[in-house]
C-alpha positions in Angstrom: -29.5 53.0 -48.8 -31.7 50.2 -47.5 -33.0 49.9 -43.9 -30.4 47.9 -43.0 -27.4 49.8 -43.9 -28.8 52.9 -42.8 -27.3 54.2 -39.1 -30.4 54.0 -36.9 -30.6 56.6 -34.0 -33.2 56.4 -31.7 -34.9 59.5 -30.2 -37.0 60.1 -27.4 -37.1 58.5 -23.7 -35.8 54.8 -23.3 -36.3 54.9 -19.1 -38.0 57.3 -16.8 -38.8 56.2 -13.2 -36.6 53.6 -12.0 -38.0 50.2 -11.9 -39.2 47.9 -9.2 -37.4 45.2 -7.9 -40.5 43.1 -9.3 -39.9 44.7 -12.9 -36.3 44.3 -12.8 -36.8 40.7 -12.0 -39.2 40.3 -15.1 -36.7 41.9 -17.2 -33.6 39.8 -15.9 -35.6 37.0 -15.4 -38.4 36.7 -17.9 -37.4 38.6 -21.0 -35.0 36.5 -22.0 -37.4 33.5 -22.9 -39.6 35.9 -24.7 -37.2 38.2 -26.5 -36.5 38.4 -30.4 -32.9 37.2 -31.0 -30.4 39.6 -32.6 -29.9 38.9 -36.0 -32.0 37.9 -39.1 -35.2 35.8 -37.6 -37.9 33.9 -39.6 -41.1 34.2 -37.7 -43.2 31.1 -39.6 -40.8 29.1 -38.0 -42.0 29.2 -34.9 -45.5 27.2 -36.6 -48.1 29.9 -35.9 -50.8 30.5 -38.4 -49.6 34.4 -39.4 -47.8 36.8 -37.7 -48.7 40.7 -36.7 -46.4 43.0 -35.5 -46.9 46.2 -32.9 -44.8 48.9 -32.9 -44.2 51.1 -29.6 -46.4 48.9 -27.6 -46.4 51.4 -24.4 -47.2 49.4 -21.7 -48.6 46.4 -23.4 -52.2 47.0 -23.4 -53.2 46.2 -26.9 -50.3 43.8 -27.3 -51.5 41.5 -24.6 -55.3 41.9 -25.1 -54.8 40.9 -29.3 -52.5 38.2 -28.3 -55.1 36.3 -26.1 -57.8 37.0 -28.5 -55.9 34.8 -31.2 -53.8 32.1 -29.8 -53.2 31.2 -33.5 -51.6 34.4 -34.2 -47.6 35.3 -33.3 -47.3 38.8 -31.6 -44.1 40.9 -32.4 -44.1 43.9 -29.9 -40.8 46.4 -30.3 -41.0 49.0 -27.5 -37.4 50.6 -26.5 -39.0 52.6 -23.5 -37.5 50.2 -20.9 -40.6 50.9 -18.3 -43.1 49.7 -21.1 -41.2 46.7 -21.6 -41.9 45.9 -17.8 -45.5 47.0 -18.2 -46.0 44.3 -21.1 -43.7 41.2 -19.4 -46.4 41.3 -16.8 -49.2 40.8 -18.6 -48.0 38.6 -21.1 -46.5 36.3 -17.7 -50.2 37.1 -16.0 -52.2 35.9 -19.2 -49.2 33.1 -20.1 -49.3 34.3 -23.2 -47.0 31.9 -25.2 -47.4 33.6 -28.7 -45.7 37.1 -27.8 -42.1 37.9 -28.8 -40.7 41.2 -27.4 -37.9 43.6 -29.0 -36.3 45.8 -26.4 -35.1 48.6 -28.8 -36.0 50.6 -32.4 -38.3 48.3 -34.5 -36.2 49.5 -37.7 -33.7 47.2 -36.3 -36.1 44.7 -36.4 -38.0 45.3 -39.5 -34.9 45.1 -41.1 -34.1 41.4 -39.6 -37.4 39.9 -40.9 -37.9 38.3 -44.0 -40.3 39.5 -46.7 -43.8 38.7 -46.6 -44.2 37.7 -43.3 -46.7 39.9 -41.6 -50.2 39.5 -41.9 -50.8 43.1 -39.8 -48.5 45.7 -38.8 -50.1 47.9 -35.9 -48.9 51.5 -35.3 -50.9 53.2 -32.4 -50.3 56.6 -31.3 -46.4 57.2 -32.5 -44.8 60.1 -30.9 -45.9 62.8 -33.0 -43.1 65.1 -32.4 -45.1 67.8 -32.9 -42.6 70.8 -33.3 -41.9 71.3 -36.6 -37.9 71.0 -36.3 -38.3 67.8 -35.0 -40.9 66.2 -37.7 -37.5 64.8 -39.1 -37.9 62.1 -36.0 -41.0 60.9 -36.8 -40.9 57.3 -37.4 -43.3 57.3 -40.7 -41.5 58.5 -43.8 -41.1 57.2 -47.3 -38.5 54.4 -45.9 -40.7 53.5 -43.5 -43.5 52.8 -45.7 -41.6 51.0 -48.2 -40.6 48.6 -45.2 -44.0 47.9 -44.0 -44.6 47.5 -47.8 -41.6 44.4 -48.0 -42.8 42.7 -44.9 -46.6 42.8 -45.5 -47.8 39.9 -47.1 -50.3 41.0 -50.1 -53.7 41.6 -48.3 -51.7 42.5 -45.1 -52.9 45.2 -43.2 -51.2 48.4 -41.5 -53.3 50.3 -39.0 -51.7 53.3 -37.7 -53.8 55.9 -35.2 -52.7 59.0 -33.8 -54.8 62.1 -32.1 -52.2 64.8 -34.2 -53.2 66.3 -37.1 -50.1 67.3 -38.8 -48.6 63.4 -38.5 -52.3 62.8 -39.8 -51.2 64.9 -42.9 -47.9 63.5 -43.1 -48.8 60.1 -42.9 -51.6 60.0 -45.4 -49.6 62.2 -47.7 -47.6 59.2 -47.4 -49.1 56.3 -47.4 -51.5 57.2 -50.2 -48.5 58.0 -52.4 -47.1 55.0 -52.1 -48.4 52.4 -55.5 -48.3 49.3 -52.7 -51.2 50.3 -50.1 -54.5 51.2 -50.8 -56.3 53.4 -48.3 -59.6 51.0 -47.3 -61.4 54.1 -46.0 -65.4 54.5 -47.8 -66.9 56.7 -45.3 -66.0 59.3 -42.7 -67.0 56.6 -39.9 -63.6 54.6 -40.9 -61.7 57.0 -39.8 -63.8 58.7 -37.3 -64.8 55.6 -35.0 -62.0 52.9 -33.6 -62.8 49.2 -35.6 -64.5 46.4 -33.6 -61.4 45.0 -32.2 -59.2 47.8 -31.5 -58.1 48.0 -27.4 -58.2 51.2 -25.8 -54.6 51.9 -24.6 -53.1 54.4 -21.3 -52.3 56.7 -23.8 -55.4 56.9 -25.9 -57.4 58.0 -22.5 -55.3 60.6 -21.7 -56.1 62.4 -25.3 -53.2 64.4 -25.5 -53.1 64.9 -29.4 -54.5 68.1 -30.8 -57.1 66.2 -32.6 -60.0 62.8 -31.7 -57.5 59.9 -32.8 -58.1 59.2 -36.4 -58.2 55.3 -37.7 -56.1 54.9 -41.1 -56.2 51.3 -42.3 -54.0 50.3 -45.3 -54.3 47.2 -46.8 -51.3 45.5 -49.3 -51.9 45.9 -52.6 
């Protein structure tokens, strides 16, 4: 069953303290000119140079800070945690960042809108690692996942996913390096060990909450 078809359920917080009047201004107010319509969407039309895509942006941090480092570039963020949508509206409105697009909700709904080929990058920082075992069925990177990143990577596209857990570290490579359409770029334990040159610490990164230092995977698109 393909992407698309398939029922998607969404796990985990969407809201936890309520928002400020401020915030729920930005959402009401200020979302709406930035958000990803419903339905299929064709980033190159919007006439920037390549597009990268960031999924569960938190608050924004890394989204924002990318985005004003390459003007060029089109930013996809999908967050469904409805405080780190907030978080990100702000700085995007702060910076007037005119080449971010938000989507409020599961980025398998938005994957599954975008045409093939169109990401030059796909970020993945820190996903909820679920880390009891009945609930490793929630984890957002499994073999459909990776064959979706696979359709909407262009060839020489890159996927960069981090996390500080070392059982969605197994999973993921286990994954990943199955997979015939990414090659792992790693040549030395420093490539995984230190964060690359243009990576932006994030809230949850400092906190260090994982069970391991956060380990850099970078795939690139065979």
């Amino acid at each position: 069953m393909a992407l698309s078809e398939r029922p998607i359920r969404t796990y985990g917080r969407s809201k936890s303290r309520p928002l400020k009047p401020g915030q729920v201004a930005l959402v009401e107010t200020f979302l709406p000119s930035v958000a990803i319509p419903a339905g299929r969407f064709d980033p190159d039309a919007l006439g920037f140079t390549e597009t990268w895509l960031e999924i569960g942006f938190g608050g924004g941090e890394h989204l924002a800070m990318q985005a004003q480092r390459r003007p060029d570039v089109l930013f996809l963020g999908a967050e469904p945690f409805v405080n780190g949508i907030a978080s990100a509206l702000r700085r995007v409105r702060q910076a007037s960042l005119g080449n971010v697009r938000l989507w409020p909700g599961d980025a398998r709904a938005l994957m599954a809108n975008l045409p093939d080929a169109c990401l030059a990058r796909l970020f993945l920082l820190f996903p909820d690692p679920w880390p009891k075992v009945r609930h490793h069925k929630r984890r957002l990177v499994d073999e459909t996942f990776a064959r979706e990143a696979a359709r909407l990577l262009r060839p020489g596209g890159r996927l960069r996913l981090v996390t500080d857990w070392t059982s969605y570290l197994d999973q993921t490579l286990g994954i990943l390096t199955r997979d015939p359409a990414f090659a792992w770029t790693a040549e030395r334990a420093a490539d995984w060990r230190d964060a690359p040159a243009d990576h932006v610490t994030t809230r949850y990164q400092a906190k260090g909450l994982g069970d391991c230092a956060p380990v850099w995977l970078e795939f690139v698109r065979r």
